[in-house]
FIPADREN-415904 format. One record per residue (C-alpha): residue in one letter; x, y, z. Coordinates in steps of 0.5 Angstrom, whole numbers, plus 500, padded with zeros to 3 digits. Layout:
REM FIPADREN-415904
AXYZ...
REM end
This chain:
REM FIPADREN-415904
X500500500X502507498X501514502X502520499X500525505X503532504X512531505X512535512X511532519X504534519X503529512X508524516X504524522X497523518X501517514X502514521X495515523X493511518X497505519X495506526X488506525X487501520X493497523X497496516X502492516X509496517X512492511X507492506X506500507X510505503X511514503X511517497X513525497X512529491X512537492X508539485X503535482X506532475X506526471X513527472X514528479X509523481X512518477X518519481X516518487X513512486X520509484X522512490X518509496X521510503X519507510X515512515X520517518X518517524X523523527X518527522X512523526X515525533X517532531X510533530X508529535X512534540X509540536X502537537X503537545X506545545X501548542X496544547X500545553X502553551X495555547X490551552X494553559X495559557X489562553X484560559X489565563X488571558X481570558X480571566X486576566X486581560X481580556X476575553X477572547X485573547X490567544X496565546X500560541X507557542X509561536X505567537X507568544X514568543X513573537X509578542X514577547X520580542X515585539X514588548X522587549X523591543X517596545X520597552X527599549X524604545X519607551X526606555X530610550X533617552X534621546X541626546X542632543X546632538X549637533X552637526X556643524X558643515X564648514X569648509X575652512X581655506X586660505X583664500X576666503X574668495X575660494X569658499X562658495X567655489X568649494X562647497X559647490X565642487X564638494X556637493X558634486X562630487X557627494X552627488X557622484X554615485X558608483X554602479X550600485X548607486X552608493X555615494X562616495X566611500X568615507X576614504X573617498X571623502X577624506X582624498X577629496X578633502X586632503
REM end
């Protein structure tokens, strides 16, 4: 017997469901993956047949046990702490919790003053406007990635 679930651990779990369910026979049943449904594909991987994974069907398994552990613990305390009808997941809660770290650090943050003076400084005060003319040139410059000039750059031109 063949089984073409889908080739991630879901599909290897729903394989496995079904051997246990129907009490197939381990040697007598076989995987097939594909990921398109092609002639060509499919034909391939009937010419391939392998065994059930079972690290894909314990990897789920383990998924499967997380997500009721963490979803079902927790969602019942956000309905009675926070809010009604809140969720919590073994992926969301992770995710919310990087979003609240990173929020903190924001609220947290102090901003500094800062200034920033441009000057060009020469000998002949005459030459001045001519510089800042040739100086915002060559800023406009751009290289094949559209890059302005690299900071050695900037520091030959002024040197």
């Amino acid at each position: 017997m063949y089984l073409a679930t889908d080739l991630d651990r879901e599909g290897e779990a729903i394989a496995w469901h079904l051997v246990e369910l129907f009490k197939l026979p381990a040697g007598k049943v076989r995987r097939v993956v594909f990921n398109e449904i092609t002639s060509s594909a499919i034909r391939a991987a009937f010419e391939q047949p392998r065994a059930l994974d079972m690290d894909k069907v314990n990897a789920q398994q383990a998924r499967r046990i997380l997500d009721r552990l963490v979803g079902y613990g927790v969602s019942p305390l956000l309905w009675k702490k926070v809010a009604p009808g809140l969720s919590a997941g073994r992926v969301q809660t992770v995710a919310v919790r990087l979003i609240v770290e990173r929020q903190r650090e924001i609220d947290a943050f102090t901003p500094e003053e800062y200034w920033r003076v441009n000057a060009i400084f020469c000998p002949e005060a005459d030459a001045a406007p001519g510089l800042a003319q040739e100086w915002r040139a060559f800023m406009a410059q751009r290289d094949a990635k559209d890059n302005p000039p690299t900071r050695d750059a900037q520091q030959q031109f002024l040197t």
